[in-house]
BAVEX-20921 format. One line per field, with one value per residue: x, y, z of N, C-alpha, C, CB in turn; residue in one letter; residue number from 1. Coordinates in pm, 1 decimal. Each point is the difference from the previous one (the first is absolute). Glycine has a CB too. Example, Ala and Ser with C-alpha at 12.3 -4.5 7.8 and 13.67 -1.06 7.14 Angstrom:
2
n.east = 1319.0,154.2
n.north = -569.0,222.3
n.up = 780.0,-196.6
ca.east = -89.0,82.0
ca.north = 119.0,119.0
ca.up = 0.0,6.0
c.east = 90.0,-77.0
c.north = 120.0,109.0
c.up = 0.0,73.0
cb.east = -189.2,118.4
cb.north = -117.3,-62.8
cb.up = 124.6,-214.5
type = A,S
seq = 1,2
REM end
This chain:
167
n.east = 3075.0,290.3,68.8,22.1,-154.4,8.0,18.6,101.7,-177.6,-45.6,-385.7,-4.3,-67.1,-99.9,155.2,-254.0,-242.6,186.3,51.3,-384.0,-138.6,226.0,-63.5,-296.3,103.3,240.7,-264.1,-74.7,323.9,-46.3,344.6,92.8,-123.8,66.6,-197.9,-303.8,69.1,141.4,222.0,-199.6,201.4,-70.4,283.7,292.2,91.6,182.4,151.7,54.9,235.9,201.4,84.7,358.2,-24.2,137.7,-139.6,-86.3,-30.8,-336.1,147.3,-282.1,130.1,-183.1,-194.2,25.6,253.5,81.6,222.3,20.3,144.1,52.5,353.6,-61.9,323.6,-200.9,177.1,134.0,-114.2,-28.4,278.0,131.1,-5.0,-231.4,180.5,103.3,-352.6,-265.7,-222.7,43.7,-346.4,11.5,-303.1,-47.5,-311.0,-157.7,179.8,351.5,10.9,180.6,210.8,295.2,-233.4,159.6,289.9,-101.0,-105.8,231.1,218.0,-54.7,50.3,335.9,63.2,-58.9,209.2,306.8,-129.8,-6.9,372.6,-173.5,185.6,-312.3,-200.5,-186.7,-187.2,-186.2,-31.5,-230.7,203.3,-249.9,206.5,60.3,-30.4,108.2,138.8,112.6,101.3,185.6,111.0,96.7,217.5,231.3,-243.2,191.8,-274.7,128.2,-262.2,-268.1,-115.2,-175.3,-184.0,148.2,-371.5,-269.1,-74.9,-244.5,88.9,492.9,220.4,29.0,333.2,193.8,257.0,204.5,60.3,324.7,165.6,258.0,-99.4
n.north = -2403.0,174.2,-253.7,307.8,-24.3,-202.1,132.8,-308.4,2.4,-320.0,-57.8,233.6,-208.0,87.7,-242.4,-274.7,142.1,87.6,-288.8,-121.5,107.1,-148.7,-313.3,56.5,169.1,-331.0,-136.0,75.4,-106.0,-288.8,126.7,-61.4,-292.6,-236.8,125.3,-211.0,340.1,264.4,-65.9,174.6,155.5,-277.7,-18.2,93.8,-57.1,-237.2,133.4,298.1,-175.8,-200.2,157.2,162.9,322.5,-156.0,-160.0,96.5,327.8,4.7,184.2,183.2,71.6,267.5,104.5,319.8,-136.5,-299.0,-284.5,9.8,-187.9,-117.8,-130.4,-149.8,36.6,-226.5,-131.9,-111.5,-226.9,202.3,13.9,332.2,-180.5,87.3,218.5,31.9,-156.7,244.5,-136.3,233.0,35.3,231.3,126.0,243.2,153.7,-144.8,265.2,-114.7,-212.1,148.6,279.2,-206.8,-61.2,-393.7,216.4,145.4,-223.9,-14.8,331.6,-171.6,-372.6,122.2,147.9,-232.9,-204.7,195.8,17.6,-228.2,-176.2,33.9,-337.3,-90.2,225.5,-299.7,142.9,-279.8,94.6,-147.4,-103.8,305.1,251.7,188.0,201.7,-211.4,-90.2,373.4,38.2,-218.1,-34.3,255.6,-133.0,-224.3,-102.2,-242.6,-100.7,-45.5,-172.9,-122.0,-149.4,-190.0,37.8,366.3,170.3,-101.0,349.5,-17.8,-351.3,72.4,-206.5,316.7,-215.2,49.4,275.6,-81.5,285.6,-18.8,281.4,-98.2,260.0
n.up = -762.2,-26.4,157.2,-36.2,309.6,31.9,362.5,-162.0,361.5,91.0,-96.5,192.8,69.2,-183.0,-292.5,91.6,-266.2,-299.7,128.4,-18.3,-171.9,-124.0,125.0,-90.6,-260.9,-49.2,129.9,-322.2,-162.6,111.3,8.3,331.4,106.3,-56.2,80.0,-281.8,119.3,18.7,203.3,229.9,-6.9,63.6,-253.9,11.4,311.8,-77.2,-150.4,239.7,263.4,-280.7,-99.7,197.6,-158.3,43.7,-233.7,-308.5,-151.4,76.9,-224.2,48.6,-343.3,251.8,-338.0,187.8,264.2,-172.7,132.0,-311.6,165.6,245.3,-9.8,208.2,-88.3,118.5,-4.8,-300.8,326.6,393.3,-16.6,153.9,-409.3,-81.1,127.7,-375.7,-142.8,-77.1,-274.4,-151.0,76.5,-179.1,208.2,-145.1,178.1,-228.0,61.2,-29.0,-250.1,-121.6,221.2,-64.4,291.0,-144.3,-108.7,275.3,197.8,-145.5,225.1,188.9,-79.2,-161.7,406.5,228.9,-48.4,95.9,283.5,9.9,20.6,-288.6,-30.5,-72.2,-59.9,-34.8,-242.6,111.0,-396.6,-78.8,-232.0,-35.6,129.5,-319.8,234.2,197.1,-242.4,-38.8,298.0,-78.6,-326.9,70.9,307.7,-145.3,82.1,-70.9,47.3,127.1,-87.3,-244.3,386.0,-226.8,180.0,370.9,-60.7,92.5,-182.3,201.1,69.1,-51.5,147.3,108.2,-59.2,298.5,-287.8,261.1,-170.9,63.4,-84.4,53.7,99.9
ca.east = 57.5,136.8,136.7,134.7,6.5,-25.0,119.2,66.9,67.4,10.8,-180.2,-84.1,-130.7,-154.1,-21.5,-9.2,-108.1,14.4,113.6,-71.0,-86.7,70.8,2.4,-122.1,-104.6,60.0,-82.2,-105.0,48.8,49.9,111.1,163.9,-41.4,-25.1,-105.2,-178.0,-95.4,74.7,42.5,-31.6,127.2,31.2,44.4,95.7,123.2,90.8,106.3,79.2,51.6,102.4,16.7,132.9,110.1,130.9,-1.8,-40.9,-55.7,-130.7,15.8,-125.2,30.6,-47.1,-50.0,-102.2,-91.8,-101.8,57.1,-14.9,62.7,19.9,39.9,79.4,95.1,2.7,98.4,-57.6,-17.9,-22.2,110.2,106.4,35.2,-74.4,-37.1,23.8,-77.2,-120.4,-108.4,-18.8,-116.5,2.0,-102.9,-12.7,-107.6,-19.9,20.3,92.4,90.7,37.1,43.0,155.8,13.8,81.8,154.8,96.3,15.4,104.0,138.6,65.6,-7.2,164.9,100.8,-34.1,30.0,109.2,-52.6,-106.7,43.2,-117.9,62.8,-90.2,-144.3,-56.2,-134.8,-134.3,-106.3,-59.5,89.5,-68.4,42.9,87.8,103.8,103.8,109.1,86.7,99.8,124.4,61.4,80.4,85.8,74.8,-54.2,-30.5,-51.7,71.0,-49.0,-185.3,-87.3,-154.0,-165.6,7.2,-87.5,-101.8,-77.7,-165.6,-58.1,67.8,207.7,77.4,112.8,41.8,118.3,124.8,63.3,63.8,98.1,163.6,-20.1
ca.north = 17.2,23.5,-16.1,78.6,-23.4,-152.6,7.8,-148.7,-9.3,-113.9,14.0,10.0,-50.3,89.5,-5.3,-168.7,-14.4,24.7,-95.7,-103.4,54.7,-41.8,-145.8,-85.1,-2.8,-79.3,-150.3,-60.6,-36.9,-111.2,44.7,26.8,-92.0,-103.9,9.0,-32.5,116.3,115.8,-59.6,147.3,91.0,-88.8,-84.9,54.1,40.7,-95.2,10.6,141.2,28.4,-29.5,64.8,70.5,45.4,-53.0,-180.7,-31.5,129.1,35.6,139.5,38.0,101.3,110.3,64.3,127.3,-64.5,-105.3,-109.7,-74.7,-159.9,-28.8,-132.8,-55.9,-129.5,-94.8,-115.5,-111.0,-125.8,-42.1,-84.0,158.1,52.8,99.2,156.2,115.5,-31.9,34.8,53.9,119.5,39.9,134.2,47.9,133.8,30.6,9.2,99.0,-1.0,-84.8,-11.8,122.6,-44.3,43.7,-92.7,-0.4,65.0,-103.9,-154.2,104.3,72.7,-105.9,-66.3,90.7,-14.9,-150.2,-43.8,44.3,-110.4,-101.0,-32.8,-28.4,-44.0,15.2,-67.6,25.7,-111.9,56.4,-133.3,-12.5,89.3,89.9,42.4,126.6,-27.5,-105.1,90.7,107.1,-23.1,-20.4,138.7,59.6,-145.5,-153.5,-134.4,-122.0,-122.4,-78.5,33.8,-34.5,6.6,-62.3,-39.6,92.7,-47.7,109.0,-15.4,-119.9,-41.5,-26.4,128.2,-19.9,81.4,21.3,51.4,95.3,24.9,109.2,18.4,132.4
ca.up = 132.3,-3.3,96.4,54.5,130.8,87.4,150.9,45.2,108.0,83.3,50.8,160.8,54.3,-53.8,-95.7,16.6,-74.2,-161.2,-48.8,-31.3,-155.4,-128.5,-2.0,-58.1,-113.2,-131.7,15.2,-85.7,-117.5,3.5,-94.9,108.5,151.9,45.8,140.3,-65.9,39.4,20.5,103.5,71.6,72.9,172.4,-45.4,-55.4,118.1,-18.9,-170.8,-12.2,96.6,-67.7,-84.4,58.3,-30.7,-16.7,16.9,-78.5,-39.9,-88.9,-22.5,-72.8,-96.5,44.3,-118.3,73.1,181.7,23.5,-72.8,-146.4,-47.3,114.4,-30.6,183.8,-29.5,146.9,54.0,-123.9,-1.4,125.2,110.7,27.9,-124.4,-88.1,22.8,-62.1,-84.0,75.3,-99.4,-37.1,-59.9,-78.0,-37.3,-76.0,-33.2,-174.7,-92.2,25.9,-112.2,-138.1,38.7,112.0,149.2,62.8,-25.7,69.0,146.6,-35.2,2.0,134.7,118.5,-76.5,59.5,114.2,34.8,59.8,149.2,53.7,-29.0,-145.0,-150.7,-100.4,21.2,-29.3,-15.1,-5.5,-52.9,-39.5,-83.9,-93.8,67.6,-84.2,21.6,85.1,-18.3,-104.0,151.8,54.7,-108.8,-63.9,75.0,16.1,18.6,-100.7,81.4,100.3,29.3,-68.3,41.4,-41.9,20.0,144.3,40.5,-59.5,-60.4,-106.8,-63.1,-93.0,12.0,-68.0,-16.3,104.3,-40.8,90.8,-21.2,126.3,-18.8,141.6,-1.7
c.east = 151.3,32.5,84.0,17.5,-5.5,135.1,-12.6,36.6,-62.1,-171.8,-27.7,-101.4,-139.6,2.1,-89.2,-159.4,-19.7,54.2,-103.1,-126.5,77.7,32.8,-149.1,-80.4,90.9,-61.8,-102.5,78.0,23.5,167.9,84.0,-4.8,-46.5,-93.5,-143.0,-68.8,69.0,51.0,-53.5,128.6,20.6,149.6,183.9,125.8,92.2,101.9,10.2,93.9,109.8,91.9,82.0,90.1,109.6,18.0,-64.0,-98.1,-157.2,14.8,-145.8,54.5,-171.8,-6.6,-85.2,-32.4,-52.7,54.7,-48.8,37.0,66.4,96.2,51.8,140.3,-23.7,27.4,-14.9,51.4,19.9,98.5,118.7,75.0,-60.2,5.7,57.9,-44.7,-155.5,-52.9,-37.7,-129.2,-29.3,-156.3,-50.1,-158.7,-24.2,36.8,153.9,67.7,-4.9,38.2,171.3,25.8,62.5,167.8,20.2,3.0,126.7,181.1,61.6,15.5,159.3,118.0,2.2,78.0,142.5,34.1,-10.5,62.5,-89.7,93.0,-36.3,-143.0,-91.3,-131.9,-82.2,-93.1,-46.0,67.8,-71.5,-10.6,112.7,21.1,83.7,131.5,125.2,87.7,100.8,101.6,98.3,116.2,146.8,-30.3,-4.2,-59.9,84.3,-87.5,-193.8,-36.3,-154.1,-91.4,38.9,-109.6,-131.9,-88.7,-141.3,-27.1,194.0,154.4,-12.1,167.4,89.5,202.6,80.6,97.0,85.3,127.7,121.5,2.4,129.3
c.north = -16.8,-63.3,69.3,57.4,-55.5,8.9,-148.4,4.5,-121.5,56.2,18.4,-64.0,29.0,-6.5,-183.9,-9.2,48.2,-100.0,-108.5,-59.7,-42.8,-125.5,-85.7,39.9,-73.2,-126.1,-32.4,-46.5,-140.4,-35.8,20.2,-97.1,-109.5,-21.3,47.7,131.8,124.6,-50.6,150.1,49.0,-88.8,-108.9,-12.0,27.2,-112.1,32.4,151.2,51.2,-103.4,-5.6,179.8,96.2,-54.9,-120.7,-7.6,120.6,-3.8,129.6,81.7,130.1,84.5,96.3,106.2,-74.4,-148.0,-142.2,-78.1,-86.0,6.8,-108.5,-31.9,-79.1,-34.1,-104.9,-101.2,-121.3,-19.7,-20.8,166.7,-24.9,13.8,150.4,105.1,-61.4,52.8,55.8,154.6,-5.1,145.1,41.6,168.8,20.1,3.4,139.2,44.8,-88.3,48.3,137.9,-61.8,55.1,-168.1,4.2,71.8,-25.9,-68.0,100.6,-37.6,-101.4,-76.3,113.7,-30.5,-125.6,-1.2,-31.2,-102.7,-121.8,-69.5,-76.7,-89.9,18.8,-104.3,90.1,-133.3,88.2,-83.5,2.2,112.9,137.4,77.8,108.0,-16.6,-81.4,135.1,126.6,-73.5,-49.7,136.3,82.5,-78.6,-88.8,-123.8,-76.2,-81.6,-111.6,2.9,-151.4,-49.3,-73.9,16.7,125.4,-27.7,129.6,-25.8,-77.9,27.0,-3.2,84.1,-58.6,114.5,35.4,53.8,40.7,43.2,84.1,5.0,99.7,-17.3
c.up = -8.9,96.6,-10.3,140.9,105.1,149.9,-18.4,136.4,80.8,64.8,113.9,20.7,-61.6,-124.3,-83.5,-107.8,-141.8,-3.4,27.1,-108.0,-105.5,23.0,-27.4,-115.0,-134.5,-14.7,-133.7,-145.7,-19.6,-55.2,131.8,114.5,-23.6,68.1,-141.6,56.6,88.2,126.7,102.7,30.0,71.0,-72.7,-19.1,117.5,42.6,-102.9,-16.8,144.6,-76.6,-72.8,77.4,-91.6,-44.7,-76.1,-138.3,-62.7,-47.8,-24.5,-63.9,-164.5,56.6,-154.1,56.8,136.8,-23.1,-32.0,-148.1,-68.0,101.4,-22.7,129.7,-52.9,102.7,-27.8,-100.4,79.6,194.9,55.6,-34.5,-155.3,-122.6,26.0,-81.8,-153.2,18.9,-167.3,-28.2,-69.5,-12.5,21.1,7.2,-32.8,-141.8,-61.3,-31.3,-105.1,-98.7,47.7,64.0,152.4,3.7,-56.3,87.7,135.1,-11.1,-8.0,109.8,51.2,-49.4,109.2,126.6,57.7,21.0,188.6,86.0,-10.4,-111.9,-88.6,-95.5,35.5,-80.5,-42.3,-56.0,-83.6,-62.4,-143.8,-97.0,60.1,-65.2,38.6,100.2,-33.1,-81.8,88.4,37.3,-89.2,-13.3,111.1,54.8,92.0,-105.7,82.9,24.4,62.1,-59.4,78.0,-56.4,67.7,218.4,76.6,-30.5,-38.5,6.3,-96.0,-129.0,39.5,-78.3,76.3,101.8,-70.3,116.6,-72.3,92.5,-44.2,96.1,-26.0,66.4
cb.east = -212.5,15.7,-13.9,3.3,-15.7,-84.6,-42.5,100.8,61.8,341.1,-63.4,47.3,131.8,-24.0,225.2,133.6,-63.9,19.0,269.4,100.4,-96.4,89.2,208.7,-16.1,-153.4,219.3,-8.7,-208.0,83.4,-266.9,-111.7,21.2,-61.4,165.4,207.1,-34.9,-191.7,-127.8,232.6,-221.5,-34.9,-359.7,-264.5,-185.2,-159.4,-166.2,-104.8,-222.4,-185.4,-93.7,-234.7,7.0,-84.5,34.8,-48.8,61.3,247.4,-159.3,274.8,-174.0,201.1,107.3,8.3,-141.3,-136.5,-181.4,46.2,-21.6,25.9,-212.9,49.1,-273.0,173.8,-146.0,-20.7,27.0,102.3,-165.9,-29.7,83.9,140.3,-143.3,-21.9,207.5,173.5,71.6,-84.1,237.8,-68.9,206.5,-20.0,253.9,0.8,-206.2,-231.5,-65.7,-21.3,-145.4,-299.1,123.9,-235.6,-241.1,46.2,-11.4,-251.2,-247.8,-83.4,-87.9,-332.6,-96.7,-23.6,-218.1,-184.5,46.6,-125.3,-201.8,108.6,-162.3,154.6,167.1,52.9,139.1,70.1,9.9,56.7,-250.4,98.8,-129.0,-84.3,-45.2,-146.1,-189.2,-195.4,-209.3,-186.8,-113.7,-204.6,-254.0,-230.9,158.8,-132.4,184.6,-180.5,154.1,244.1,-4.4,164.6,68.7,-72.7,296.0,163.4,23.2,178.7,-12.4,-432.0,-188.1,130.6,-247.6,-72.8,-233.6,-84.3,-35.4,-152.3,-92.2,-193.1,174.1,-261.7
cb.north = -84.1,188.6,-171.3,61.2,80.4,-191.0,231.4,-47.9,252.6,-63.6,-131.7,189.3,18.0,173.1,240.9,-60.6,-1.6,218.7,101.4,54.8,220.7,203.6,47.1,-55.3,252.9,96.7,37.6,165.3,205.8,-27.5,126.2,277.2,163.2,-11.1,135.2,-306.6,-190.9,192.9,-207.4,-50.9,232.5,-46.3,14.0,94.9,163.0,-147.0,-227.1,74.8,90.5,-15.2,-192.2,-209.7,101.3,99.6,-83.2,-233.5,58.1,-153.2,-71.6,-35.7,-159.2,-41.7,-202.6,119.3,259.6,170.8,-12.0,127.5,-46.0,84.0,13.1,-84.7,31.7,83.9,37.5,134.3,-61.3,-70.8,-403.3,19.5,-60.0,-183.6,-63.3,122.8,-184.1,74.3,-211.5,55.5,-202.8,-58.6,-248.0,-22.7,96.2,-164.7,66.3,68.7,-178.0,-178.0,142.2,11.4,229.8,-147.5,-28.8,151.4,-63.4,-210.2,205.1,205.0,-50.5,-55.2,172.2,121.6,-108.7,131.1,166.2,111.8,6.5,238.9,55.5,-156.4,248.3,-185.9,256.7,-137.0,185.2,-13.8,-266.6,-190.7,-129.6,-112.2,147.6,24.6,-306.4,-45.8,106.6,-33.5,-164.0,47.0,118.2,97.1,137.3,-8.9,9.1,179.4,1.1,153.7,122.2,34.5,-276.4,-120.4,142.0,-234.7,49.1,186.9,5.2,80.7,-238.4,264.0,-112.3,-148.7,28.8,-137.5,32.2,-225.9,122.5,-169.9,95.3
cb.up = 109.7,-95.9,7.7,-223.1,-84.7,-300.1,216.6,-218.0,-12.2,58.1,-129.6,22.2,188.7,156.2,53.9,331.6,208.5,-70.2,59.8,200.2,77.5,-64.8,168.9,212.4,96.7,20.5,288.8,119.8,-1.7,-11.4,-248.0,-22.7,121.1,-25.4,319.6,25.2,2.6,-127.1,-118.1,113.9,8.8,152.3,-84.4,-187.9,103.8,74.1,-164.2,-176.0,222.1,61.2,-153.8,136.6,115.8,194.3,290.0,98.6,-68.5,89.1,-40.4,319.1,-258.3,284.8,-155.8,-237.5,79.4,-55.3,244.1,-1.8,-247.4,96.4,-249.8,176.7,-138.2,112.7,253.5,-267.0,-317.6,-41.4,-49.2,339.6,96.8,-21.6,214.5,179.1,-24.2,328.8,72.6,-4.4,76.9,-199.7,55.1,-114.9,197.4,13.2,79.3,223.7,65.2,-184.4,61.2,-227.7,108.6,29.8,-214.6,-153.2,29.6,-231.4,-100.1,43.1,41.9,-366.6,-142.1,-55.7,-137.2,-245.5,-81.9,-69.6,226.2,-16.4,100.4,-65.2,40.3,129.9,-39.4,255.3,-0.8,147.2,48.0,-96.6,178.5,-157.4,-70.4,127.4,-46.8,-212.8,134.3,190.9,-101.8,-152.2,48.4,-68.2,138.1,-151.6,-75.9,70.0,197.8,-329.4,116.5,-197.8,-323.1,-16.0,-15.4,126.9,-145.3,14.6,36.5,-149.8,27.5,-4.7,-251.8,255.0,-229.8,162.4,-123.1,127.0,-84.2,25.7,-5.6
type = X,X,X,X,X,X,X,X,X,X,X,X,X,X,X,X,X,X,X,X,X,X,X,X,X,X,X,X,X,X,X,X,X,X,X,X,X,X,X,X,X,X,X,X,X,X,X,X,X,X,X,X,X,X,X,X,X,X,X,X,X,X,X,X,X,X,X,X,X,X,X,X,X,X,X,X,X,X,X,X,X,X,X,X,X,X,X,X,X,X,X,X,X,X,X,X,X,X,X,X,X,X,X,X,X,X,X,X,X,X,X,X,X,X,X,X,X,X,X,X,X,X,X,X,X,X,X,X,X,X,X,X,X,X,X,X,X,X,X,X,X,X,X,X,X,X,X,X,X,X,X,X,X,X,X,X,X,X,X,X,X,X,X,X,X,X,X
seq = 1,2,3,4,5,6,7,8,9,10,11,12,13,14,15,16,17,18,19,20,21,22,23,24,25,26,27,28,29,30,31,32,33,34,35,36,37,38,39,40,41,42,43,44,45,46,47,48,49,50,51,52,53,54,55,56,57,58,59,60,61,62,63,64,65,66,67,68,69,70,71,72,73,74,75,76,77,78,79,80,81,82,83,84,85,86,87,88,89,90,91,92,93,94,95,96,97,98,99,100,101,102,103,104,105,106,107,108,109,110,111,112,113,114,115,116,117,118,119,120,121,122,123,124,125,126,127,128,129,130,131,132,133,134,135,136,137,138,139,140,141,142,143,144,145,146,147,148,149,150,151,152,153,154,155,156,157,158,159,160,161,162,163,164,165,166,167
REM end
């Protein structure tokens, strides 16, 4: 599979239920979420109405029409001086990884952020989470912060890495 016709544009409404499929089908790996069981649409509406253009972007990538990834940036920690600070989550249909659709999200969310007042991004990944970790590495990200045993898996401590970048 190619990405040379991939589109990148700010998520609709109607793109809410792919964009929940590709989030829940990472759950069973135990490797990207946090969250044990799937989640629904109902669920999801909240945090996609939080998710502004102007403020705090969710984007989709589009491949023949059909979504095949997706990223948001949101609010990191809540208070106003924090506000040119914000997490960044990446996800990507299986048939899609290892192709570079999450670099070219992590492109467009590096071009975006001057706009958005953006000037540090954060990424939360588990510590056994080597491709995510090697995605945001390869796009300059450094840690900054590790966390062990603060997760709990299917009975097994897993480790939590903070990855972070100035833009």
């Amino acid at each position: 599979m190619k990405l040379d016709s991939v589109q990148i544009e700010y998520a609709r409404r109607e793109d809410l239920p792919r964009i929940v499929e590709i989030y829940n089908s990472t759950i069973e790996s135990r490797m990207v979420t946090a969250d044990l069981e799937p989640v629904t649409v109902e669920q999801r509406i909240p945090w996609f109405e939080e998710h502004s253009s102007d403020h705090r972007p969710l984007w989709v990538m589009r491949l023949e029409g059909q979504v095949v990834a997706w990223a948001s940036l949101s609010s990191f920690y809540g208070r106003p001086a924090y506000n040119g600070t914000v997490e960044v989550s990446v996800y990507v249909d299986q048939q899609c990884r290892g192709i570079g659709a999450g670099g070219r999200l992590l492109n467009t969310i590096f071009d975006a952020c001057p706009a958005l007042g953006i000037k540090t991004i954060l990424g939360f990944v588990f510590g056994h989470n080597e491709p995510s970790l090697g995605l945001l590495r390869k796009h300059g990200f450094e840690q900054w912060g590790y966390y062990p045993e603060v997760a709990v898996l299917d009975g097994i401590n897993r480790d939590l890495a903070i990855l972070g970048k100035k833009i």
